[in-house]
Each structure stands twice: as C-alpha cells, then as structure tokens.
C-alpha positions in Angstrom: 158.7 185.0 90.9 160.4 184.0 87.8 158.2 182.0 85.5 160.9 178.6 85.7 160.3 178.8 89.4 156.6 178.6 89.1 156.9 175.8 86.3 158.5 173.5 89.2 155.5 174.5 91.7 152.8 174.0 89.2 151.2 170.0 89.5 149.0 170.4 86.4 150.8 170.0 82.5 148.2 172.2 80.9 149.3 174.7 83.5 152.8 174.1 82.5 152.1 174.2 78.6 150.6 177.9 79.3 153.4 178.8 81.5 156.3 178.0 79.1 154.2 179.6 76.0 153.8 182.8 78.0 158.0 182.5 78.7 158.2 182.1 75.4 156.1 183.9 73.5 155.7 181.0 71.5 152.8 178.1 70.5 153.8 174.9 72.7 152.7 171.4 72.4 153.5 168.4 74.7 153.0 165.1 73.3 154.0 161.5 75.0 156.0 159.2 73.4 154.0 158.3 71.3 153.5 161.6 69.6 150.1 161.8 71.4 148.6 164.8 72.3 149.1 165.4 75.8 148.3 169.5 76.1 149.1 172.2 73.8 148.8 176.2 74.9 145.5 178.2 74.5 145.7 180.3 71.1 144.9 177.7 68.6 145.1 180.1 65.8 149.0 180.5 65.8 149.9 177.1 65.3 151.1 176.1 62.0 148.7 173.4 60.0 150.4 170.2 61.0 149.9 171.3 64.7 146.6 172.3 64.3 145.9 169.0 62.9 147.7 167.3 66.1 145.3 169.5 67.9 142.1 167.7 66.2 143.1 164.3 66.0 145.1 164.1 69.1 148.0 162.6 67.4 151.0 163.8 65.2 150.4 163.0 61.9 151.7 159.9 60.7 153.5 161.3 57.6 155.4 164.1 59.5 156.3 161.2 62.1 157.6 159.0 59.5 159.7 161.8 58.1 161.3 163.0 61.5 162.2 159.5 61.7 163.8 159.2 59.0 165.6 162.4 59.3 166.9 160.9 62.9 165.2 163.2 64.6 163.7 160.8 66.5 166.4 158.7 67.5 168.4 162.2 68.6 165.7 163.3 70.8 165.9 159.5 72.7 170.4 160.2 72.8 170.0 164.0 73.5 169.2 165.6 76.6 169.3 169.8 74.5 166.8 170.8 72.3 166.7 170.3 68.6 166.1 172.8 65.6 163.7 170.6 63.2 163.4 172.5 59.7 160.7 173.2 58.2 158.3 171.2 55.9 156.6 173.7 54.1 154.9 171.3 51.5 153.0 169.7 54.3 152.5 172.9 56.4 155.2 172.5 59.2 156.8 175.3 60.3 160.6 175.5 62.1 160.0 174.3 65.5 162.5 173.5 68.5 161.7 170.1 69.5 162.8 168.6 73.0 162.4 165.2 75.3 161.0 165.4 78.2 162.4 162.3 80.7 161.2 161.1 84.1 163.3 158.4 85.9 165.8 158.3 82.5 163.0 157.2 80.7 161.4 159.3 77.5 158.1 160.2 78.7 157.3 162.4 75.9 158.4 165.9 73.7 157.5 170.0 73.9 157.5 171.5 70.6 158.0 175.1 70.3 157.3 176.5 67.0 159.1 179.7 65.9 158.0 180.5 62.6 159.3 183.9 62.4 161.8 184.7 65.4 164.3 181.9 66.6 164.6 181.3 70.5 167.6 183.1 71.9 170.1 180.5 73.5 169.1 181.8 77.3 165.3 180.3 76.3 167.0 177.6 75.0 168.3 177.3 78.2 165.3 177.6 80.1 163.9 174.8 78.0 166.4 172.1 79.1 166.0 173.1 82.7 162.2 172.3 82.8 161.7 169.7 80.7 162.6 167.0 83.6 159.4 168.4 85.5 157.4 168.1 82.4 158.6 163.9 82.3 157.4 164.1 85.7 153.9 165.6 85.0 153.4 163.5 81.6 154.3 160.3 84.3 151.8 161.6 86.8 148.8 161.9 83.9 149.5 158.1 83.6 149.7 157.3 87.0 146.7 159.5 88.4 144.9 157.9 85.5 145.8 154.1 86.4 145.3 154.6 89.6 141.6 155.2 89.4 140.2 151.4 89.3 136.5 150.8 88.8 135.6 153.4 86.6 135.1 152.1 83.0 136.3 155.4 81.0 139.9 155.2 82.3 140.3 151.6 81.4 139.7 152.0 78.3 142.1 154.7 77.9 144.8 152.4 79.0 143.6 150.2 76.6 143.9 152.5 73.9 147.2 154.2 75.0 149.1 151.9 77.2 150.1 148.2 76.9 149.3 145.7 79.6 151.8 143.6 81.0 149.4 140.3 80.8 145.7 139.7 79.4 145.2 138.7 83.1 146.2 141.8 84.2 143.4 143.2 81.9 140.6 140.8 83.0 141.0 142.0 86.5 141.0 145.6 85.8 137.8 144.9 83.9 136.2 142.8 86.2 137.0 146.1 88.7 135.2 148.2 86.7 132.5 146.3 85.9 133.7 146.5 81.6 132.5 144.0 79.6 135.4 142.7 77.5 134.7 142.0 74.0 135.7 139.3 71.7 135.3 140.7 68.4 135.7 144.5 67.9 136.6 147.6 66.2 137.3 150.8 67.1 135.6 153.5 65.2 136.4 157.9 65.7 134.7 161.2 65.2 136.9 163.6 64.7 135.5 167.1 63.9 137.0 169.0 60.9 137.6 172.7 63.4 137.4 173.6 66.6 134.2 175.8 65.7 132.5 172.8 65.2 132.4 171.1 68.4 128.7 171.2 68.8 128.7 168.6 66.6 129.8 166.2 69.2 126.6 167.1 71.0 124.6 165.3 68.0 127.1 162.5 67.8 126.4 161.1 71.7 123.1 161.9 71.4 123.2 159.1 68.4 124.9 157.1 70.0 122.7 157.0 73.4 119.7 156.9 71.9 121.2 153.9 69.7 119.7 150.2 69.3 123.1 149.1 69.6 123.8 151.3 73.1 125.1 148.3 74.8 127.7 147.1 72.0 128.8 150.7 72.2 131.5 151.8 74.6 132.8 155.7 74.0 135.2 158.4 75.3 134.5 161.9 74.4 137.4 164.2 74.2 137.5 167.8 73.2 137.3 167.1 69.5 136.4 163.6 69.4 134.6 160.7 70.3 136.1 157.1 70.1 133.9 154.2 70.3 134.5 150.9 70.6 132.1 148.8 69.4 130.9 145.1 70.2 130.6 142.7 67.5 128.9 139.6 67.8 131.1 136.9 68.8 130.2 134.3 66.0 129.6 136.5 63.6 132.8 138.0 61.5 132.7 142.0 60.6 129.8 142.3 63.0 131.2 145.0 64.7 131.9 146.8 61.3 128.2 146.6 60.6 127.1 148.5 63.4 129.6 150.7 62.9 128.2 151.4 59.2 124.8 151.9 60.7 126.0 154.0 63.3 127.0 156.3 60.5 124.1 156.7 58.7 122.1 157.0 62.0 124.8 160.2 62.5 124.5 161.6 59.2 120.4 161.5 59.3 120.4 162.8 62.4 122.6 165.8 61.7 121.7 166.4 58.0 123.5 165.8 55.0 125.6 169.2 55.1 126.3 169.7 58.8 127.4 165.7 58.4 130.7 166.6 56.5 131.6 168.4 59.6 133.1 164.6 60.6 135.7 163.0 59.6 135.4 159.5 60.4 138.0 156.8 60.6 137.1 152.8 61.2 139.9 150.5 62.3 139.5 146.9 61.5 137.6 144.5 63.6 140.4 141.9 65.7 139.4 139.5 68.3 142.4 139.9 70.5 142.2 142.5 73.3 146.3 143.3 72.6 144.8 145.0 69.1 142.3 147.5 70.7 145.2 150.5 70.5 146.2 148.7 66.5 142.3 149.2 65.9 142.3 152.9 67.4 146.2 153.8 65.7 144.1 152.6 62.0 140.9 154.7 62.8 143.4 157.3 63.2 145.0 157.0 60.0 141.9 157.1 57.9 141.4 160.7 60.2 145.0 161.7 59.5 144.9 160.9 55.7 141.1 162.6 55.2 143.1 165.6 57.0 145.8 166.1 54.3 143.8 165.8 51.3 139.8 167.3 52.5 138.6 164.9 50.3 135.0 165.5 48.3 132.3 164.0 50.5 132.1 160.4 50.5 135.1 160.0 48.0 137.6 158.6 50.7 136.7 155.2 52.1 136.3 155.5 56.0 137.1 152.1 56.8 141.1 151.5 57.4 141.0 148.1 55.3 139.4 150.2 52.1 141.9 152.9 52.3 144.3 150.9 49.5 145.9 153.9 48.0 145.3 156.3 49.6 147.7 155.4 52.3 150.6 156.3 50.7 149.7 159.9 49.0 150.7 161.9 51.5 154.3 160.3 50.8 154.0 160.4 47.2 153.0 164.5 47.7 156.0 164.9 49.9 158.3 162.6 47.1 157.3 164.6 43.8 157.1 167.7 45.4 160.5 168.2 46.4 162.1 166.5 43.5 159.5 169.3 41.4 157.7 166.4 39.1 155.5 166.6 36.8 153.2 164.2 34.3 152.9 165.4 31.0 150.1 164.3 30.2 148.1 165.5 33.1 149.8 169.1 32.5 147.9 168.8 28.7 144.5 168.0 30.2 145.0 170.8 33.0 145.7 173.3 30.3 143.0 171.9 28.1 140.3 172.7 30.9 141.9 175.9 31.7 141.5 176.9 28.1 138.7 175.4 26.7 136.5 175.3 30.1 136.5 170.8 29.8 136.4 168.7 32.6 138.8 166.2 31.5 141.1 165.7 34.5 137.7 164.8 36.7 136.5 162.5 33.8 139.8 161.0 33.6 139.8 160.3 37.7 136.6 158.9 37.3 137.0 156.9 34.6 139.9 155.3 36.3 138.1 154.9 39.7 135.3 152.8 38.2 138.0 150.6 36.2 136.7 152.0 32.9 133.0 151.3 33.4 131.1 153.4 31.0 127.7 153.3 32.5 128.9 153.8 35.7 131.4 156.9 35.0 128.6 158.5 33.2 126.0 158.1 35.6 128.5 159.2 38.5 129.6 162.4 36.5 125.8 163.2 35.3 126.5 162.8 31.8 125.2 160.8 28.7 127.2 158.1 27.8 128.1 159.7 24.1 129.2 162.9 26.3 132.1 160.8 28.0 133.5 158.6 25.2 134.0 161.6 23.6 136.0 163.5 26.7 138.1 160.1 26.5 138.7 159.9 22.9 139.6 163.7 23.7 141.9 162.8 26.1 143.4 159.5 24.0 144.1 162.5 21.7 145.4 164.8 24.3 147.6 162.4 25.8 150.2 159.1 25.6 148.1 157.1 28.3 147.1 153.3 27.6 144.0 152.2 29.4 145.7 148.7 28.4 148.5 149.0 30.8 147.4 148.4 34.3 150.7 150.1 35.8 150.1 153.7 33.8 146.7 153.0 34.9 147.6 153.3 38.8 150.3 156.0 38.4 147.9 158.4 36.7 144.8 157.6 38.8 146.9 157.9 42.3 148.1 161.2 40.7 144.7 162.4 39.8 143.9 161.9 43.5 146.4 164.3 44.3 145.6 166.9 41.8 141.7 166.6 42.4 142.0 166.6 46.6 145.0 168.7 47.7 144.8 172.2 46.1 148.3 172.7 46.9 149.4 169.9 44.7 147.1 171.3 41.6 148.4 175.4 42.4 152.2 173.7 41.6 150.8 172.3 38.1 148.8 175.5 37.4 152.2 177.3 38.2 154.0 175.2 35.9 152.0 175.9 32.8 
C-alpha cells in the first residue's frame, strides 16, 4: 500500500508526521496556527537549530515568526493552497524548508514544514504534499476536539486556556466548575523548559518541587515532554503575589537540584494579570523570556527570567538579524576585541559590566572580582582605546546592547574576530 494511502487511514498526527518523513526522507514538523508545536518526526538530531528549538519550547521562535511575516510568508500560506520554498536564514540557524497549510473545513488549522537542507523535493513529493495536507487539517481539528471534549478533568482545561480562546468568561466558569478548577483572580504563568532533550530527567526534580511545595495548592501544572507550565495563584488582595511564589519556587528548584544541574532550565515568568482572557498573554510572555534565553545561552543568572525585566533584551535577536546582514561593525568594540586578543585584557567584559551597573565602581569591581584601582584603570584603558562618552546616555545603550550580543551569542563575536 502506497504510503499517501495509509496517511488517509491513519487517525493519529504523530502517526502521520512519521509517515510523511519516511515518504520523504525528510525532518517534518506540524505546528497549528499558531506556530505551536503540534508533532514533529522521531530523529531529533537532523533538524536544523531553529527547529530544534521549536522542539523544546513547543513554539516557533518569535524572531523567525516575525520575519516570515514580514517576508509574506505568512499571509501566502493563508491565500495558497501549494507548498512554499522559504529560504534560508543561516544567521539564526534556519535551514531551506518547504512550508505548507494544512486546512480543515476552509479554515487554516495549522502548517507541515519539511526541511531540505541539502536535496530539494522533486515536484511528484511536492505533489504528494498538497494531496495530504487536507487530512492533516483534519487531524490538527480532531487534537482540539478530542481535547474539548473531555469535560471534568482539570489538565485539559487548562490547555484550552492556554491555547484556545473562549467564546465568553461564562463559558469558562462552567467548564471550571465541571472540572472542579479553581479559577484564579490574580496569576502568572511561569515555564520550565529544559535546555536538551538529554536532560529530561530534570523534569522529574522539577514536580517533585513542586508537590512537595508549601504553595501546592496555588500551583496548577501541565508537564509536557520538555516542559512544565505552572500557573500559579496569587493572593487576591495582594499585587505580584503570584510573582513571589514564583521566585520562591525557583530557589526551592535550584536547591533542590544543585547549583550546576540547575542551569539545565531555562525559565521564563509571564506577568501577573487578573483577567482570566490573559492566561495564554501570561504563558505567550513566559515563552518569550524561554525563546530569547534560547538564542543567546546567556551566562547563568545574567538574563532576567521575569518577562517585565527583560527590557532589552527583547529586541537582540532583531538587532543580530539587522547588523548581520547589512555586515556592521562598531569600531570601537573591534579596538577593545583586538586589545584582548593581543594583550590577553578583559576589556570588552569590563566594559559590559561597567555599563550594566550604570557605572557603579564598587559594584563593577566586586561583580568582576577585582580591586577598584584594577578597573579604573581597564576604563581609563578603554577611554584611551576608544571614542565612547560615558556622558551620552544614547552611546551608552548602543554599546552596552551590543556588548550583549558580543558576550552571549558566539556567532556574533566569530563575525568580529573574522573581521580583524
């Protein structure tokens, strides 16, 4: 039996994923429409880096979404019916791909992604891809439905919480009242999201923390093959209660686990809201802080972990993307990177810093674990080095939001190194 034939018999979308990837010969991931991960097939080490993030955080990466967007990619796949070459991004790790909608009842229900990497699909597997995506709508629609469907147990609710919209808050209240779920009226939504696949144990620790928790009944959590989400109950009177516990919860993880095997996280913290309609907002910011930790593997404990602390830090994934492909350059950070290449200083780290603690001697110092005559002279060194005014707030945030660049994505200090 050809393998299309047992694609339409098949009532299961990770069966589906693994049938189209053996027809291929390719990785596959299905998403929804929200560029959520629905399945992906079973090799996990041929998929390119922004897939295998995908994989982790259960979500396209904001960045790469934006840019399809603003490519049209997007608004093609919600006009086209064929599939769509997407070029690659090698800068942020994303290799060619063949990207198509899958619809159910003429609506978008969500998108396979076929990565090709080093052999394009022939225009007969091109083919083959149009002809079953409208089962694939129908078994992304069925995941949904089967889900919905199953009133009274508190797990699923929340899901549709987190990944649908309700028609009505009523509509919610009854659900809830189903399932027995107490509904909170202040809350954030907080996620564990392990930094590979050979880490999973970690998860283990993580509910353990959580059950054995003083806070267990302000705690509500789904565990997913590389996560956990929580959702956490603040106190109804009390404003950023919720972001409290989550801050204990924390350290209660990272004693549990130890210091080292902590790192293994990477935590995000959406903001606390009082209105059930921004659970999913709360969850979409944890994600973010995940997302953005992802791209740059930040130092321990560099990169806030709470979504309304991640200022900057927002945006360098875009900046990355911007001055790498129009090849720019600061001067003045090219002297200080030759400086320490030459003379073995630590300049560029002073200098980030430096910044960081808004030019706070005692503080830099003590951070950086040297005397206080040791760093004014590194920044006389680098007044001398360099055309940067610690008087003007704007060069200020240019060169520190460029530091962070330089001092947490390797690829973006390899391009200065190169042009030396």
């Amino acid at each position: 039996m050809e393998v299309k034939e047992l694609i339409f018999q098949v009532d299961d979308v990770h069966k589906a994923t693994e049938l189209i990837s053996s027809r291929l010969k390719k990785p596959v991931i299905i998403e929804n429409k929200n560029f959520e991960l629905i399945s992906y097939s079973s090799s996990f080490d041929e998929f390119d880096q922004t897939q295998q993030k995908t994989i982790l955080s259960k979500k396209c990466p904001i960045f790469i979404i934006d840019r399809l967007k603003k490519e049209g990619i997007v608004q093609r796949l919600e006009k086209r019916p064929d599939p769509i070459r997407v070029q690659p991004i090698e800068e942020l790790g994303f290799h060619q791909r063949i990207v198509i909608s899958a619809k159910h009842l003429g609506h978008t229900m969500g998108y396979v992604w076929v990565q090709e990497s080093d052999q394009l699909l022939q225009d007969d597997e091109l083919t083959f891809l149009e002809e079953i995506t409208p089962h694939i709508g129908k078994l992304i629609y069925d995941v949904y439905a089967k889900a919905n469907a199953k009133e009274g147990r508190k797990e699923e609710l929340i899901w549709k919480l987190l990944h649908h919209e309700y028609g009505s808050e009523s509509q919610i209240r009854h659900d809830a009242s189903l399932a027995k779920l107490p509904l909170p009226e202040r809350f954030s939504v907080v996620v564990f999201s392990i930094t590979t696949p050979k880490h999973k144990y970690m998860l283990d620790y993580l509910e353990k923390v959580i059950q054995q928790s003083p806070a267990r009944k302000q705690l509500q959590y789904l565990k997913t093959e590389f996560q956990i989400i929580i959702v956490i109950l603040g106190t109804t009177a009390e404003e950023f209660s919720s972001r409290e516990i989550a801050r204990k919860l924390i350290d209660d993880v990272k004693y549990e686990t130890g210091e080292e095997e902590f790192y293994h996280f990477l935590i995000g913290i959406g903001k606390e809201y009082t209105n059930l309609y921004n659970l999913r907002k709360s969850f979409l910011e944890a994600l973010e802080v995940i997302e953005t930790a992802n791209f740059i593997t930040p130092r321990p404990e560099s990169m806030p972990r709470e979504f309304a602390k991640l200022g900057i830090y927002r945006y360098l994934a875009a900046l990355y993307e911007k001055n790498s492909s129009e090849d720019y350059y600061s001067e003045d950070l090219l002297k200080l990177i030759q400086n320490d290449t030459e003379k073995q200083t630590n300049l560029l780290r002073t200098l980030e810093v430096y910044l960081a603690n808004n030019g706070k001697g005692k503080q830099t110092s003590t951070q950086l674990y040297i005397h206080p005559n040791t760093l004014n002279y590194r920044i006389k060194q680098i007044q001398e080095l360099t055309n940067i005014d610690f008087n003007d707030f704007n060069m200020k945030s240019y060169i520190y939001t460029e530091l962070l660049l330089l001092n947490n994505v390797e690829a973006y200090y390899q391009r200065y190194m190169e042009a030396l």
